[in-house]
C-alpha positions in Angstrom: 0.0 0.0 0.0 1.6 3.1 -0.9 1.5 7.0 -1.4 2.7 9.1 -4.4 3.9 13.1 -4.9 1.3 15.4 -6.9 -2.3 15.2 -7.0 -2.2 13.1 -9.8 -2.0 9.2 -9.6 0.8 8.6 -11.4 0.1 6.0 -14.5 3.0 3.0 -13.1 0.9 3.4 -9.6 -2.8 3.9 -11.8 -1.9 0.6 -13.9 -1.2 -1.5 -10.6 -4.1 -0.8 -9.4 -5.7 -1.5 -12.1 -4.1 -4.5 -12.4 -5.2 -5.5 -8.6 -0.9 -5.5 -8.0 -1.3 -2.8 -5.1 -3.3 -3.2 -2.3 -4.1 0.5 -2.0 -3.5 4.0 -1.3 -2.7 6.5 1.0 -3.0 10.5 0.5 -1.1 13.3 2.5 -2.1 17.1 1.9 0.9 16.9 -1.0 -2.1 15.1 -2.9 -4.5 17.1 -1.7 -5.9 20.4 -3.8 -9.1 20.1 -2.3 -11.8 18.0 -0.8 -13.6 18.4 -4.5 -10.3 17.3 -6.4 -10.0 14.4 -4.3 -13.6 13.2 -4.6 -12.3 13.3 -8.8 -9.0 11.5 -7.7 -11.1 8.7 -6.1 -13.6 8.4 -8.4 -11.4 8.5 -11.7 -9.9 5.2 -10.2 -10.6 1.5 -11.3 -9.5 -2.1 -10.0 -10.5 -5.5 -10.4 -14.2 -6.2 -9.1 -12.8 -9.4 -7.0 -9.6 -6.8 -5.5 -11.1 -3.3 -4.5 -8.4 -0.9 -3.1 -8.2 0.5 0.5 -8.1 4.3 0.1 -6.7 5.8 3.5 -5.8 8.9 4.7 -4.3 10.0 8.3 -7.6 12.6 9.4 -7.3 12.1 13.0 -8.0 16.2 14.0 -5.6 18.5 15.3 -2.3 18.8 13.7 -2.8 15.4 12.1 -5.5 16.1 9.1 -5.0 16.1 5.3 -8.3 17.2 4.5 -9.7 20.9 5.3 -13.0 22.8 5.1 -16.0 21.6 4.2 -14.1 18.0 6.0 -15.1 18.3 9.5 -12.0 20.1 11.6 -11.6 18.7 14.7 -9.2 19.6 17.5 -6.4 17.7 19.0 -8.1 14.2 20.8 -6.8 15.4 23.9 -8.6 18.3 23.7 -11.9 16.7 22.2 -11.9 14.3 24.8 -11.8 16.3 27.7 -14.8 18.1 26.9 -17.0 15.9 24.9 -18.5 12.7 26.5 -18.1 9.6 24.7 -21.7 10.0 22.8 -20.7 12.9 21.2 -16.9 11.4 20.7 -19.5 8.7 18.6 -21.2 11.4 16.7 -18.0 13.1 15.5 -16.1 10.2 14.1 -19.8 8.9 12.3 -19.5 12.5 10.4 -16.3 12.4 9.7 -16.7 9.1 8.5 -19.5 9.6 6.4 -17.4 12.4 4.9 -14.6 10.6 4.3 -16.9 7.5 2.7 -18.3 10.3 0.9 -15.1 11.1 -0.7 -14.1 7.7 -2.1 -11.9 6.7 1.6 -12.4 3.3 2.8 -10.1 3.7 5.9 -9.4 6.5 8.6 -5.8 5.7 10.0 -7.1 6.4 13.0 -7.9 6.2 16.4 -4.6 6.8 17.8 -4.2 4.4 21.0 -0.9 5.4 22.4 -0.9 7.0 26.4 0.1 10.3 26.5 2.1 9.1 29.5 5.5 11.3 28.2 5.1 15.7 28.4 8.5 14.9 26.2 6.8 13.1 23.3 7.8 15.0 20.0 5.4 12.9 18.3 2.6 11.7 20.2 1.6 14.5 22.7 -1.8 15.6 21.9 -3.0 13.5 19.1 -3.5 10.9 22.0 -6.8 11.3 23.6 -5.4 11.2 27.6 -2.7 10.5 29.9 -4.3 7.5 31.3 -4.8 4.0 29.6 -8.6 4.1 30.9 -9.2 7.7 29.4 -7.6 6.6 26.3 -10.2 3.3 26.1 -13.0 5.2 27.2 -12.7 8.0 24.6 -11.2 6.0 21.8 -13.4 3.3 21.1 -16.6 5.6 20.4 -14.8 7.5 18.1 -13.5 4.4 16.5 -17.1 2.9 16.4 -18.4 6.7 15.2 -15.4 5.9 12.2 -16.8 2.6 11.5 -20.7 3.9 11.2 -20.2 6.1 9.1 -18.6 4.1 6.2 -14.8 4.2 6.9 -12.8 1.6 8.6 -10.9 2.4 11.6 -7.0 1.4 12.4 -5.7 1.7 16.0 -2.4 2.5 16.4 0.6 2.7 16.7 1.1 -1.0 18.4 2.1 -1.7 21.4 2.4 2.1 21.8 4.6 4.6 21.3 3.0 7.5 23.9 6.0 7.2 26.1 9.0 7.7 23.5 11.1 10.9 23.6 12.4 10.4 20.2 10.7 11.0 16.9 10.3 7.2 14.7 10.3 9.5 11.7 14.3 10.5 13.0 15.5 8.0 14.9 14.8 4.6 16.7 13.1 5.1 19.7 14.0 2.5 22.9 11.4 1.6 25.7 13.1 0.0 28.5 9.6 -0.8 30.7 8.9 -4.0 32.3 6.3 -5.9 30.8 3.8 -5.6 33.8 4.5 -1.4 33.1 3.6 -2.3 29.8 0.1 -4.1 30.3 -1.0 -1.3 32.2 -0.3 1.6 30.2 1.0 0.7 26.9 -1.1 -2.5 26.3 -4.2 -2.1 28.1 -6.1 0.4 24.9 -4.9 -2.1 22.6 -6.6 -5.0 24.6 -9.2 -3.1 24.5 -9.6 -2.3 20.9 -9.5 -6.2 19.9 -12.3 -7.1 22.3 -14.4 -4.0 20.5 -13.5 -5.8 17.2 -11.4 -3.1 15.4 -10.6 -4.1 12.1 -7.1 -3.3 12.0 -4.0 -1.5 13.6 -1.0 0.0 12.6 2.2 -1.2 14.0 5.0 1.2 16.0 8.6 1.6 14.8 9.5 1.3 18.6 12.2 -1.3 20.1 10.9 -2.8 23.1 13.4 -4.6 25.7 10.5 -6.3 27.2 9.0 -7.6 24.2 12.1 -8.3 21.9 14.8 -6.1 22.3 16.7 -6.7 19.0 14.7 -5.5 16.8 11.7 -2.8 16.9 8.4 -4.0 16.8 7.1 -3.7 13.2 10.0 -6.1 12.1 9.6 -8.4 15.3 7.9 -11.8 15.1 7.9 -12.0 18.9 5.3 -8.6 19.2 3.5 -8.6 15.9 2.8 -12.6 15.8 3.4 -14.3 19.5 2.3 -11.3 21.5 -0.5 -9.2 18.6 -2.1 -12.3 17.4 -0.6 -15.5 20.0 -1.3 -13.6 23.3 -4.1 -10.7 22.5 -6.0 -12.7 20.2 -6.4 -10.0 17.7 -7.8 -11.3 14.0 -7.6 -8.3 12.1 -5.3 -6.8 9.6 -2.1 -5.1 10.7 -0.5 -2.4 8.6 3.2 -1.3 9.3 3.6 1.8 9.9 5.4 3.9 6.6 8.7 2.0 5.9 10.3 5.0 4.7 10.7 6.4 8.0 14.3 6.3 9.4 13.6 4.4 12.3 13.6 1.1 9.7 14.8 2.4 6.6 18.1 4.1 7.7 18.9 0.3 9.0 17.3 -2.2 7.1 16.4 -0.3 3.6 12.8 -0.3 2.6 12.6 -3.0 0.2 14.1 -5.4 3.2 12.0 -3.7 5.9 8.8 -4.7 3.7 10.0 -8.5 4.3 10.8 -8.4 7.6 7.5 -6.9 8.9 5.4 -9.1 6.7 7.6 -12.1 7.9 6.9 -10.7 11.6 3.4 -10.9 11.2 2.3 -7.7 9.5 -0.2 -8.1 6.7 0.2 -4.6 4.6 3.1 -3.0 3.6 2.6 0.8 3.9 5.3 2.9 2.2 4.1 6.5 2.1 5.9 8.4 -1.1 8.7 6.9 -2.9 7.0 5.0 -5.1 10.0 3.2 -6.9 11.2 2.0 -3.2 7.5 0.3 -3.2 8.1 -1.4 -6.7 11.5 -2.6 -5.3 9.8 -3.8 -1.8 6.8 -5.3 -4.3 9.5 -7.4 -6.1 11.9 -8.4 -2.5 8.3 -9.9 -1.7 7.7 -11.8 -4.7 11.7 -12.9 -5.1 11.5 -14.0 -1.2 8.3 -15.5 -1.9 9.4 -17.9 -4.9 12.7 -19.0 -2.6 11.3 -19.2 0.6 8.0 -21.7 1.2 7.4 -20.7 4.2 7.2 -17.1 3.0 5.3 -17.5 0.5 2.3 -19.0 2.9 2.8 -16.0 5.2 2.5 -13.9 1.9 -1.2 -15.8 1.0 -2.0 -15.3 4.7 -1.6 -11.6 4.4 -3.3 -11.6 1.2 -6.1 -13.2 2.5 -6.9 -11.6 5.4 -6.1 -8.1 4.1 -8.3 -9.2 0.7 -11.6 -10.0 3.2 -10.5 -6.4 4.9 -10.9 -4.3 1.7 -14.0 -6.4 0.0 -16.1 -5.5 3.5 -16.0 -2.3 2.6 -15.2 -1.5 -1.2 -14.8 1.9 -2.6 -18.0 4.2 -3.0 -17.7 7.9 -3.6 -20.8 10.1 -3.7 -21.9 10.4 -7.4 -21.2 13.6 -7.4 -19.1 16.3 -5.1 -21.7 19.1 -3.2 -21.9 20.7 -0.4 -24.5 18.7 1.3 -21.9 16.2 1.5 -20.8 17.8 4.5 -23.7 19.4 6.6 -22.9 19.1 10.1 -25.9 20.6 11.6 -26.0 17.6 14.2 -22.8 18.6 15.8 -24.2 22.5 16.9 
């Protein structure tokens, strides 16, 4: 799954697609003219009936949204959840949602589920919606479910958590040094949480974790995304990595080697946010490790599988046409 520069699709990406060869896409505001031009980006778009596309885009509110007015502004989640109970929390992410449905999206990366247990955080801070695992769960969730009602999938992330880092994954490796019983009740505990609500997928952390495997960090790590994520929380859903291209992974392992590790560590998407050769060359270590590699290439199905039954739940479906109404919020006032 990957991103591209411009606000046009370029024709190598437009003909994968096509082709059912990517799994989807992702816009930034570099894509992003207006909530009109991407309704047209979205809707210009075709794929195999059997192999519809996830279409994703980070709109979490705050300092974190792609999409401006008419899209429904929201402020930070630290800020919304203080002073909105969790009914309204509901009724925000349905209209976003139904927005973002509107506009051809098939998946909000979003809630974020990290702690904002760290004042430090360069990253984190107030896109996290409290300071406290249970605030986190308790505001979440409804906007997650909210998400989900009103057409868009949501992703959790980033897993386990990254809410008590002081370093930047887009920069640098960060290192959490925790015991694990620190880590089940702060970092694990919205996570646990999520899986019993049923989200339908979450987005991995380019975090290293001495607790949980403390060689390598967890988006490349068979012993968080498999034997804890799936072995020991029981979670069923798709997991996306986190963008390879940030230096965190790609400044060690190279992208087209990252995308093999995390799918070999249990990750079913590859997301690689804007250099779209690197996502050809990850596209073909994939394939190449897959036709030497049995083992990989049943991990490979398994992805496609589960990330295949993901995207057919909930296919592409833009408006017919981009207006205004689109966009009433009159139930919010």
């Amino acid at each position: 799954m990957i991103g591209f520069p411009g606000t046009e699709v370029p024709p190598r990406v437009r003909d994968a697609l096509e082709s059912g060869a990517l799994g989807g896409l992702i816009l930034f505001k570099r894509n992003i003219e207006s909530p009109a031009q991407v309704h047209a980006l979205l809707s210009g778009l075709r794929w195999p009936d059997d192999a519809p596309p996830l279409f994703a885009v980070d709109q979490e509110g705050g300092r974190v949204a792609r999409l401006g007015a008419p899209v429904l502004r929201l402020p930070p989640m630290r800020e919304l959840g203080r002073t909105e109970s969790p009914e309204r929390l509901q009724t925000f992410g349905e209209t976003l949602g139904r927005q973002l449905a509107a506009l051809g999206f098939t998946m909000n990366f979003a809630p974020v589920l990290d702690v904002d247990s760290n004042p430090a955080n360069p990253v984190i801070g107030d896109r996290s919606f409290g300071d406290a695992a249970a605030d986190v769960v308790r505001r979440a969730l409804p906007f997650a479910a909210g998400l989900d009602a009103g057409g868009v999938l949501p992703c959790g992330k980033h897993f386990p958590g990254h809410g008590d880092t002081d370093v930047d994954s887009h920069l640098a490796l960060p290192r959490l040094r925790h015991e694990r019983t620190r880590l089940e009740t702060v970092e694990l505990a919205p996570f646990r949480a999520a899986i019993a609500a049923g989200l339908p997928a979450l987005m991995s952390a380019h975090v290293l974790f001495d607790a949980l495997d403390p060689t390598v960090p967890a988006t490349l790590s068979r012993r968080v995304m498999t034997e804890l994520l799936r072995g020991e929380l029981g979670f069923e859903g798709v997991i996306v990595s986190d963008d390879l291209e940030m230096k965190a992974v790609a400044d060690r392992w190279g992208i087209p080697d990252a995308a093999v590790l995390a799918i070999d560590a249990g990750c079913d998407v590859a997301l690689i946010c804007s250099d779209v050769d690197a996502a050809f060359a990850a596209r073909d270590s994939l394939a190449a490790r897959a036709a030497s590699n049995a083992a990989f290439a049943d991990r490979l199905d398994q992805a496609c599988e589960r990330f295949l039954a993901l995207r057919r739940r909930r296919p592409p479906r833009p408006a017919p046409a981009f207006t205004d109404d689109l966009f009433a919020t009159e139930n919010l006032r």
